[in-house]
LUMDOSE-873452 format. One line per field, with one value per residue: x, y, z of N, C-alpha, C, O in turn. Coordinates in Angstrom, 2 decimals, padded with zeros to 5 digits. Layout:
n_east = (X | ...)
n_north = (Y | ...)
n_up = (Z | ...)
ca_east = (X | ...)
ca_north = (Y | ...)
ca_up = (Z | ...)
c_east = (X | ...)
c_north = (Y | ...)
c_up = (Z | ...)
o_east = (X | ...)
o_north = (Y | ...)
o_up = (Z | ...)
//
This chain:
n_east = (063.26 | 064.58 | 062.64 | 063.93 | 065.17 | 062.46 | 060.88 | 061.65 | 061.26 | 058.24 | 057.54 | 059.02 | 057.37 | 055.02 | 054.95 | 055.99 | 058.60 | 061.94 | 063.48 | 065.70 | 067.96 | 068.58 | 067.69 | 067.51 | 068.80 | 069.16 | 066.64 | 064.60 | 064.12 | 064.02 | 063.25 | 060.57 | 058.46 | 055.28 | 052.58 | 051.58 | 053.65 | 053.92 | 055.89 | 057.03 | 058.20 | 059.67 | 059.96 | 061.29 | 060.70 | 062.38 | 061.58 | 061.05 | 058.44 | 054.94 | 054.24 | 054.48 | 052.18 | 053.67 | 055.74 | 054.81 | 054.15 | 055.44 | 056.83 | 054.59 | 055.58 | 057.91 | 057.60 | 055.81 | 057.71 | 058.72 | 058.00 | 057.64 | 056.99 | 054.15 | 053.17 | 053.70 | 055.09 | 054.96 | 056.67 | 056.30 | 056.72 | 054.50 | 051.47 | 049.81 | 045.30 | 044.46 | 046.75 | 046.41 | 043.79 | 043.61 | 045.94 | 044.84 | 043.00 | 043.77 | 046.25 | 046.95 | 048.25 | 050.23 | 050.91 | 050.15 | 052.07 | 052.17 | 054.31 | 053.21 | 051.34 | 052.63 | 053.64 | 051.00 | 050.16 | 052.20 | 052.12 | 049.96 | 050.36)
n_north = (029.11 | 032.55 | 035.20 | 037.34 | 036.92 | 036.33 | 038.46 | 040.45 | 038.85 | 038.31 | 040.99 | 041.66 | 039.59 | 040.32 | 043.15 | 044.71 | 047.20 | 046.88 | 048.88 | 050.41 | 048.87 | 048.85 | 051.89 | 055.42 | 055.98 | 053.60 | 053.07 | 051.44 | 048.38 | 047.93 | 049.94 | 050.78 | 050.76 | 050.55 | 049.22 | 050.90 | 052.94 | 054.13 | 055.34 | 053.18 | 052.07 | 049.00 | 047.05 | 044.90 | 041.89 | 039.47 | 037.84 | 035.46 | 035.58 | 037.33 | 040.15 | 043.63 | 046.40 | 048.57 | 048.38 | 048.38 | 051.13 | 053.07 | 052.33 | 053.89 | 056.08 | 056.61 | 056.67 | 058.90 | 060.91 | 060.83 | 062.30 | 061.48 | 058.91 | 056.98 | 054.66 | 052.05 | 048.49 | 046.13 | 043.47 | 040.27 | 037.34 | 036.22 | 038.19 | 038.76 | 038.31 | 040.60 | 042.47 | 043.36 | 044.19 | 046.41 | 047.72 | 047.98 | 050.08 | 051.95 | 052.98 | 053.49 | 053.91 | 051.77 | 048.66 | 045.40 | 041.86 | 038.42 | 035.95 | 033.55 | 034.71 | 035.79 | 033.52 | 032.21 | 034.10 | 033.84 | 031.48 | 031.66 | 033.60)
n_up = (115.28 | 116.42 | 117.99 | 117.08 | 114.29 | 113.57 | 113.44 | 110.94 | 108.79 | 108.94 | 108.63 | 106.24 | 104.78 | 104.93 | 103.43 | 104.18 | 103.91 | 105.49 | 106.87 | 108.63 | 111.35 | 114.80 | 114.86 | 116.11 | 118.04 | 119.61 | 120.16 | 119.14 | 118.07 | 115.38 | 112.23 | 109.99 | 106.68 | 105.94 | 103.60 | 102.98 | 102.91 | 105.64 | 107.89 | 110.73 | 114.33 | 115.21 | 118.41 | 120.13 | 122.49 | 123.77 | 126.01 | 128.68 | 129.87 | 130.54 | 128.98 | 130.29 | 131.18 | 131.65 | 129.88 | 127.21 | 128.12 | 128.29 | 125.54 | 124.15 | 124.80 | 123.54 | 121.40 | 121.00 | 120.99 | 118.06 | 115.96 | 113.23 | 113.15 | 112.75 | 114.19 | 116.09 | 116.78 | 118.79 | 119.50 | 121.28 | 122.76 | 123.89 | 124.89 | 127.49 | 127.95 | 129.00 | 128.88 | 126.14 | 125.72 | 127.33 | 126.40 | 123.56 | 124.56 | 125.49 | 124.61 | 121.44 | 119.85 | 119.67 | 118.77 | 119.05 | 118.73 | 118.67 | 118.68 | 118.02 | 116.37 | 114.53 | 113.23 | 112.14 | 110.32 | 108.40 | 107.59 | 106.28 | 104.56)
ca_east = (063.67 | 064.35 | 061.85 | 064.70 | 065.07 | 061.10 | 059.88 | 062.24 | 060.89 | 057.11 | 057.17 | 058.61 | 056.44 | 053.51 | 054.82 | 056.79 | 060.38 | 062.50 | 064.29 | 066.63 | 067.88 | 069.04 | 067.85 | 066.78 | 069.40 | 068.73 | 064.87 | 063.38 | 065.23 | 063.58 | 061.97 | 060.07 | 057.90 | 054.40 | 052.21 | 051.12 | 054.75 | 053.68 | 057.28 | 056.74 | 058.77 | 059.57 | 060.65 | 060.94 | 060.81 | 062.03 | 061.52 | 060.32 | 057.47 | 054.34 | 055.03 | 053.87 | 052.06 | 055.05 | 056.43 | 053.80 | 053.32 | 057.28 | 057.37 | 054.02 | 056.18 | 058.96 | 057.02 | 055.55 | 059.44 | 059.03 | 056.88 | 057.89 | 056.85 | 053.24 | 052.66 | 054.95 | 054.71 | 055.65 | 056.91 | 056.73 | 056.19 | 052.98 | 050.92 | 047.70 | 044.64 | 044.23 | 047.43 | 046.21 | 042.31 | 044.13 | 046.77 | 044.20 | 041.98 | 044.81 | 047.92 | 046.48 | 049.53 | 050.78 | 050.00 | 050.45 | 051.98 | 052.83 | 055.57 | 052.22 | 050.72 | 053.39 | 053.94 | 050.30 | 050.09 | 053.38 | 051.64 | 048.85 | 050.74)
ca_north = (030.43 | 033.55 | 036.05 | 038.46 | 036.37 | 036.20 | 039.28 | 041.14 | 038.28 | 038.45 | 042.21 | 041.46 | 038.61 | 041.65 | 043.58 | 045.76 | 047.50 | 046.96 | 050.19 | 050.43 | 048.49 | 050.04 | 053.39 | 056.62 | 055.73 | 052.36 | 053.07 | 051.03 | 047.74 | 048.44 | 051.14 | 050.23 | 050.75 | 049.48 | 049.31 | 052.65 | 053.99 | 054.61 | 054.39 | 052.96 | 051.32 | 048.16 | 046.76 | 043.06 | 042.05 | 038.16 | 037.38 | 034.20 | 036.52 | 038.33 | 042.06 | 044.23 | 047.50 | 049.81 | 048.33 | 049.08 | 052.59 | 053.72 | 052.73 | 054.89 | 057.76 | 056.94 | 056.48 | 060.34 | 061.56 | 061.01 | 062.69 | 060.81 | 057.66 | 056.74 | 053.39 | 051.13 | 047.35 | 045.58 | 042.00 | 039.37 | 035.75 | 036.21 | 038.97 | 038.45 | 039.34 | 042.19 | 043.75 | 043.21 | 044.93 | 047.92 | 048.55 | 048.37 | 051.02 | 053.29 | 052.70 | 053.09 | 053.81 | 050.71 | 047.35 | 044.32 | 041.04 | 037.78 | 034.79 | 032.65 | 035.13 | 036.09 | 032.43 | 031.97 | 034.81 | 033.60 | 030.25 | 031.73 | 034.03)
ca_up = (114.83 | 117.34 | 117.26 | 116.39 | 113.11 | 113.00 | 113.36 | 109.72 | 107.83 | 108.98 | 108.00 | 104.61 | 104.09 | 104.70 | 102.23 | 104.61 | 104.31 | 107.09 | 106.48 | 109.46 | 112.46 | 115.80 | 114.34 | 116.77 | 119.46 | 119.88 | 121.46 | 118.90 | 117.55 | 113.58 | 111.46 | 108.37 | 106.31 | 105.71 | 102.45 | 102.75 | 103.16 | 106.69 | 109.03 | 111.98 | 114.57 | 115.72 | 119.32 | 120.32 | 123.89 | 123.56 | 127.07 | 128.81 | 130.80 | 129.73 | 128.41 | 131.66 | 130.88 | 131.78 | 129.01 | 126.50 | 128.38 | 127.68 | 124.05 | 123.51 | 124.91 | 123.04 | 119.61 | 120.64 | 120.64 | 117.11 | 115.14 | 111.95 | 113.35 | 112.69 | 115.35 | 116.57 | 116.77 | 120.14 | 119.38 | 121.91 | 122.66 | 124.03 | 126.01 | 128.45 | 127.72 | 129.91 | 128.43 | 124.56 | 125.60 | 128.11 | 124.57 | 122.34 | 124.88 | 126.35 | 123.74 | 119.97 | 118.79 | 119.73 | 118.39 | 119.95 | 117.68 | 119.12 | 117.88 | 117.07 | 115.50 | 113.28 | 112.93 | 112.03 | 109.09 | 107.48 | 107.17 | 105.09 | 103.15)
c_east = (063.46 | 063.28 | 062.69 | 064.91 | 063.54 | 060.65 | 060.41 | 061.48 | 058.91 | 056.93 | 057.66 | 057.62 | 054.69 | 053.83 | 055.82 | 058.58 | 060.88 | 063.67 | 065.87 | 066.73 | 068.81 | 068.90 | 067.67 | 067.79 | 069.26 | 067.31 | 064.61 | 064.78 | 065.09 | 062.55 | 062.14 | 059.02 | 057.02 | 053.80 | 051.72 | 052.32 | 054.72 | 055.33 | 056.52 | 058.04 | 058.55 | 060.60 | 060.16 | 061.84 | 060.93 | 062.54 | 060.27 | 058.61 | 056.19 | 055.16 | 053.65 | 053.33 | 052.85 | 055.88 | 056.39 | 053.75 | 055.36 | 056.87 | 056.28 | 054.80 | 057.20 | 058.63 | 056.63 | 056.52 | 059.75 | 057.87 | 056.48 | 057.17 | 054.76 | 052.57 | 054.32 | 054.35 | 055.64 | 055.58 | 056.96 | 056.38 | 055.09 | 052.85 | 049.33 | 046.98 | 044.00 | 045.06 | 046.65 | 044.87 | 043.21 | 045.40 | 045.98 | 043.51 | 043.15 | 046.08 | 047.61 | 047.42 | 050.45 | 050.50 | 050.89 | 050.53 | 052.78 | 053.46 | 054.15 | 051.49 | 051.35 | 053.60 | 052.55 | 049.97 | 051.41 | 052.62 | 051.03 | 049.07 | 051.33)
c_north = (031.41 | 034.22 | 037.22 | 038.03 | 036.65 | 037.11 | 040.87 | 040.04 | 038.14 | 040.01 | 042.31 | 041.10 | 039.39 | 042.52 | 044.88 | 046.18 | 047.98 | 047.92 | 050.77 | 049.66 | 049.27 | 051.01 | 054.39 | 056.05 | 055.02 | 052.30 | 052.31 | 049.64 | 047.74 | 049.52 | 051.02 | 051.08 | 050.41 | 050.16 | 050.64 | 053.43 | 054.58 | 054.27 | 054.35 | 052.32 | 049.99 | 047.85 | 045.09 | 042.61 | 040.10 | 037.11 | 036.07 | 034.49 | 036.95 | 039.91 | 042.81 | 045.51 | 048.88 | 049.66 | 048.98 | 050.81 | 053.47 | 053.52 | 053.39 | 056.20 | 057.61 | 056.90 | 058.20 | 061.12 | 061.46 | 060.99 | 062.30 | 059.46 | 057.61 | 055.99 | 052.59 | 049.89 | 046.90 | 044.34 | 041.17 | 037.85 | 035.69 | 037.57 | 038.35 | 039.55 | 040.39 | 042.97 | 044.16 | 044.59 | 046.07 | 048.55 | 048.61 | 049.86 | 052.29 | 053.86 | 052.68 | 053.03 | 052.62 | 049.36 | 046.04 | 042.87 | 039.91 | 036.87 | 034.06 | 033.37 | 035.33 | 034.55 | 031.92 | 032.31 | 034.71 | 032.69 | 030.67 | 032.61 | 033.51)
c_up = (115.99 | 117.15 | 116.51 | 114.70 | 112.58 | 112.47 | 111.54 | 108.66 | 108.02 | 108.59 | 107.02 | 104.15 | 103.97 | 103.87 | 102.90 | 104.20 | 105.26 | 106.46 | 107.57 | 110.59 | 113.43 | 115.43 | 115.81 | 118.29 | 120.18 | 120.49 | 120.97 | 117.86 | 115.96 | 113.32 | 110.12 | 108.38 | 106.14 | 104.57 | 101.57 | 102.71 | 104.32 | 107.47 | 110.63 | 112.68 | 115.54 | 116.93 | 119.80 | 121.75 | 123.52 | 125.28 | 127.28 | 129.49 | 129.81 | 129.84 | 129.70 | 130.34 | 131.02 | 130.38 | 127.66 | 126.35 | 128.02 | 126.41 | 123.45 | 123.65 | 124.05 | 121.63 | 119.85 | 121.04 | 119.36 | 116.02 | 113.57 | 111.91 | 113.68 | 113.80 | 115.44 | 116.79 | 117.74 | 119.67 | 120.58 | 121.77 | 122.84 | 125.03 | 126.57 | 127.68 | 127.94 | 129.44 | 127.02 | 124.52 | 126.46 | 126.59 | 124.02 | 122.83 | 124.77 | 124.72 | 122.29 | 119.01 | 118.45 | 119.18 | 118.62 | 118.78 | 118.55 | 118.40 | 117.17 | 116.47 | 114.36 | 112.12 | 111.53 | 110.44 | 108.28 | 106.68 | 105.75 | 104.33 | 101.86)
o_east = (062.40 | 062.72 | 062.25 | 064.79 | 063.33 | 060.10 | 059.72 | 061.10 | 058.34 | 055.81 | 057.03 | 056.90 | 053.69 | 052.82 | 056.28 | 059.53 | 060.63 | 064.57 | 066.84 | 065.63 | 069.62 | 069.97 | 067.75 | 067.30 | 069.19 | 067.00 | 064.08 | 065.82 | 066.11 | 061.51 | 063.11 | 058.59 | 057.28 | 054.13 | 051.57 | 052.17 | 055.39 | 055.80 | 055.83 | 058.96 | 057.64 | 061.78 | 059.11 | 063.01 | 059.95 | 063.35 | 059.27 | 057.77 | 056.29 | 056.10 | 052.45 | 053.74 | 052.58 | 056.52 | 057.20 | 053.52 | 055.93 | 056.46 | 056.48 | 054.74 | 057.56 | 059.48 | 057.09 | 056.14 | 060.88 | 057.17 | 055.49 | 056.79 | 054.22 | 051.58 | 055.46 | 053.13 | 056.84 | 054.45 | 058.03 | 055.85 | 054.42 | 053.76 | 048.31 | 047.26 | 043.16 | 044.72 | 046.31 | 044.83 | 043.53 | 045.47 | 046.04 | 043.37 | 043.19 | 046.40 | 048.09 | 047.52 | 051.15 | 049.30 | 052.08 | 049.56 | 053.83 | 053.15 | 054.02 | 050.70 | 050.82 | 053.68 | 052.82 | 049.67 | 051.64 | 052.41 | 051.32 | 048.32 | 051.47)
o_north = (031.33 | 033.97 | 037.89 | 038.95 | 037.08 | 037.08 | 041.84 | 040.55 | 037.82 | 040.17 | 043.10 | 041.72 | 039.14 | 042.92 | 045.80 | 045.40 | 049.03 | 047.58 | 051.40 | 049.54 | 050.11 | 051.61 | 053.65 | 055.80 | 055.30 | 051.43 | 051.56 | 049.90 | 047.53 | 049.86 | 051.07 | 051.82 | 049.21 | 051.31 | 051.09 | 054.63 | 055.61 | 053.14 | 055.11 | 052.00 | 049.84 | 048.16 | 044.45 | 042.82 | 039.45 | 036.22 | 035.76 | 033.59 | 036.94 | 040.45 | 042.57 | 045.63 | 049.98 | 050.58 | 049.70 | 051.54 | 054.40 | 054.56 | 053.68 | 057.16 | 058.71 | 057.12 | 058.93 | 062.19 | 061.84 | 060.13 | 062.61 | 058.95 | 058.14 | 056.46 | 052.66 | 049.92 | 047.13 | 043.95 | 041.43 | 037.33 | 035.09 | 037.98 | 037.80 | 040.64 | 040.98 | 044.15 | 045.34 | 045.56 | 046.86 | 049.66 | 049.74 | 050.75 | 053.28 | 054.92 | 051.68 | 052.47 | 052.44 | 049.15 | 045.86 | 042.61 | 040.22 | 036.95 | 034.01 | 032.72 | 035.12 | 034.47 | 031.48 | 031.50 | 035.61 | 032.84 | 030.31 | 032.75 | 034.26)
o_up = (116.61 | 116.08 | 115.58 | 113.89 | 111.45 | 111.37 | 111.22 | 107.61 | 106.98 | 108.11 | 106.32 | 103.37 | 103.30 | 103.30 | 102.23 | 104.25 | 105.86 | 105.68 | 107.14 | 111.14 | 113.06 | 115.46 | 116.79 | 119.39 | 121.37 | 121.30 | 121.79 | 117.27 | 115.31 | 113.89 | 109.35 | 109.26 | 105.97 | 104.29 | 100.44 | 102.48 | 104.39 | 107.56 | 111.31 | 111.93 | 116.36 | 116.81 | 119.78 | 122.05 | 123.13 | 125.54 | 126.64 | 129.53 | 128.58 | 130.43 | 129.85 | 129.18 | 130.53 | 129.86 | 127.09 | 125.39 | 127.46 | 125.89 | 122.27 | 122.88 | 123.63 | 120.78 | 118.98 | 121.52 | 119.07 | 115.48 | 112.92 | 110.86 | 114.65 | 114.37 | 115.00 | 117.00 | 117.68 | 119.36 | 121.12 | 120.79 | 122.00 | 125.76 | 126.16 | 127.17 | 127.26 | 129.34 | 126.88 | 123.76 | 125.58 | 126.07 | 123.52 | 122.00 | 124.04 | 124.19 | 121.76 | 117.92 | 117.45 | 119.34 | 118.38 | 118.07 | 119.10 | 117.22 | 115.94 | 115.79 | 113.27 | 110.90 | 110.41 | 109.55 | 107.48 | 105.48 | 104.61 | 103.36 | 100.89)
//
């Protein structure tokens, strides 16, 4: 399965509504919902690479271009763990979800 397939059915399977795709001028490839009714958006990087910190450090600016938007969730295959601990310090808005993780919490839902 792509992650582009993965990552609409791992935020149902959390309870989320995937409320729009390509919304806000393509910045962000989904914007949902989560349990709280929080919108956030989602972007999915399905490259063969780790996810650099430029990458990370753009879609915090482009999540605070929208004041509607609570956090944002960066999809990839995998990140290092130097990016994961520098997003969690620098980037709060951001949150970091990889293919085996999503993979992982499908399992056990």
């Amino acid at each position: 399965m792509s992650l582009e397939e993965l990552v609409p059915k791992y935020l149902e399977a959390k309870g989320c509504r995937v409320a729009e795709k390509g919304e806000k001028s393509k910045k962000f490839d989904l914007t949902c919902k989560d349990t709280n009714q929080e919108k956030f958006a989602v972007v999915i990087k399905n490259w063969s690479r780790n996810i650099g910190i430029n990458v990370i450090r753009v879609f915090q600016e482009k999540l605070e271009d929208h004041p509607d938007l609570s956090y944002g969730m960066l999809c990839a295959d995998h990140f290092s763990p130097q990016i994961r601990r520098d997003a969690q310090e620098y980037y709060r808005k951001v949150r970091l979800v990889s293919k085996q993780e999503m993979l992982l919490k499908m399992n056990r839902v």
